[in-house]
C-alpha positions as CSV (number, residue, x, y, z in Angstrom):
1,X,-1.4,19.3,48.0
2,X,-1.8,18.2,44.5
3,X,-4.1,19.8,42.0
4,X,-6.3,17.6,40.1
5,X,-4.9,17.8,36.8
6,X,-7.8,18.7,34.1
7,X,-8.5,16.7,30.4
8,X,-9.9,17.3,27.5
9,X,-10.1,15.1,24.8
10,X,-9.1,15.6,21.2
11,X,-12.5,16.8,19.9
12,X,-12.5,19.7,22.0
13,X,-9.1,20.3,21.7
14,X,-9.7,20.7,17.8
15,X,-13.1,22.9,18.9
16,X,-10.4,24.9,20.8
17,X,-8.2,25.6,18.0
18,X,-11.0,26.4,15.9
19,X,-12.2,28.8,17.7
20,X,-8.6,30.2,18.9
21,X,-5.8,30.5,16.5
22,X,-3.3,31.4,18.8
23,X,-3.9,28.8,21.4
24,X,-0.9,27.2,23.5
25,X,-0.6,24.0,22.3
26,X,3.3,22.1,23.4
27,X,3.9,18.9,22.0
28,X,5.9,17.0,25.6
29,X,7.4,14.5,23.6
30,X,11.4,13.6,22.4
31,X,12.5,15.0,19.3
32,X,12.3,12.1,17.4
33,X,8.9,11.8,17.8
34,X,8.3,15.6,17.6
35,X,9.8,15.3,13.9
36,X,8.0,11.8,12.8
37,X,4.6,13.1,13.4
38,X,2.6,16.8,15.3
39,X,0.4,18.6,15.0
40,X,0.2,21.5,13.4
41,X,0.3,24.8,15.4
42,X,1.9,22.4,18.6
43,X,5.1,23.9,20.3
44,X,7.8,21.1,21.0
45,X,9.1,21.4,24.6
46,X,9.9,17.9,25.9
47,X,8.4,16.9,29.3
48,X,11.9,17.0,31.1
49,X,12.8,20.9,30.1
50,X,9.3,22.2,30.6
51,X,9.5,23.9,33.6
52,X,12.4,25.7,32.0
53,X,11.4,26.4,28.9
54,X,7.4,27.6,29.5
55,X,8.5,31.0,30.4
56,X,9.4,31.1,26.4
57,X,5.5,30.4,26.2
58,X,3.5,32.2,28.4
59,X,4.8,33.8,31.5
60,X,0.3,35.0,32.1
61,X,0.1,32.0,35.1
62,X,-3.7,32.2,34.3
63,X,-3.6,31.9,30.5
64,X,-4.8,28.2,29.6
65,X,-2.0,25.9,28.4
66,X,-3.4,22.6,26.7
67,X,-0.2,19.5,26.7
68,X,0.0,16.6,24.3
69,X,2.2,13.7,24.2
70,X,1.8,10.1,22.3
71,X,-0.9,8.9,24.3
72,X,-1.6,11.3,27.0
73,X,0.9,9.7,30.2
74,X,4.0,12.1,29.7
75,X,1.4,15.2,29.2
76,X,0.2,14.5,32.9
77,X,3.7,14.7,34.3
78,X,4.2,17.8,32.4
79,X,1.0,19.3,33.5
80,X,1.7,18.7,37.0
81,X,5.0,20.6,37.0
82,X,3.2,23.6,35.1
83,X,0.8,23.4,38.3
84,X,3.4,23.6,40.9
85,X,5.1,26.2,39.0
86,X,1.4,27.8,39.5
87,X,0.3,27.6,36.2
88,X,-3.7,27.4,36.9
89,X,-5.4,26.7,33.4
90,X,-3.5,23.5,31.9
91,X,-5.0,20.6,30.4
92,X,-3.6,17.7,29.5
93,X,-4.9,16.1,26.1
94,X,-6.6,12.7,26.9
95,X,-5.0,10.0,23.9
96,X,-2.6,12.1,22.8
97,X,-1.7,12.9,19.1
98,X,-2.3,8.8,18.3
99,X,-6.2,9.6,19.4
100,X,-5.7,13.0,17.2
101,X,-4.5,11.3,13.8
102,X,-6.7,8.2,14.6
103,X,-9.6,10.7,14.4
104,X,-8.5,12.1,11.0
105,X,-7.2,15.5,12.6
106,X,-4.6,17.5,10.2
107,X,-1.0,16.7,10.8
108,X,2.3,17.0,10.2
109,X,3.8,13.9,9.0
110,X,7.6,13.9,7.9
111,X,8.2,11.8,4.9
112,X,11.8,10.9,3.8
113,X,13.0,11.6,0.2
């Protein structure tokens, strides 16, 4: 049986990381996009090697684990693996990081020379 995944939009994500400096925050996207544009704070572990690389993370099952990707598709897959891994606490971030910087939350831009 499927767990229904849980979302939280960007404003509480940034209420969140007020409040919680070392919150788990993993950016799902491909490197490309990872090094264009995140947010700061965000952990890069693409979608496809999540399962493998969480443990790198958090190996508490019940600590909460919020996932971002461009527009919030991608972190849904990802937070459905997490769950059948039985991760309990994961969120996936509803609008992504475009919804984050559209909102005029801090990020990390790369600019070339």
């Amino acid at each position: 049986m499927t767990n229904k995944i849980k979302t939280i939009d960007v404003h509480e994500l940034k209420t969140r990381m007020d409040q919680q400096d070392d919150l788990c925050l993993i950016d799902v996207r491909e490197l490309d996009e990872w090094q264009a544009l995140r947010i700061p704070g965000a952990v890069h572990i693409p979608k496809d090697t999540i399962s493998q690389a969480i443990l790198s993370q958090t190996t508490n099952k019940t600590d909460p684990v919020y996932l971002h990707c461009k527009g919030g598709v991608r972190s849904m897959y990802a937070a459905q693996y997490l769950m059948d891994m039985g991760y309990q606490d994961v969120y996936s971030i509803n609008g992504g990081i475009m919804e984050w910087a559209k909102c005029g939350y801090p990020t990390i831009q790369h600019t070339c020379p």
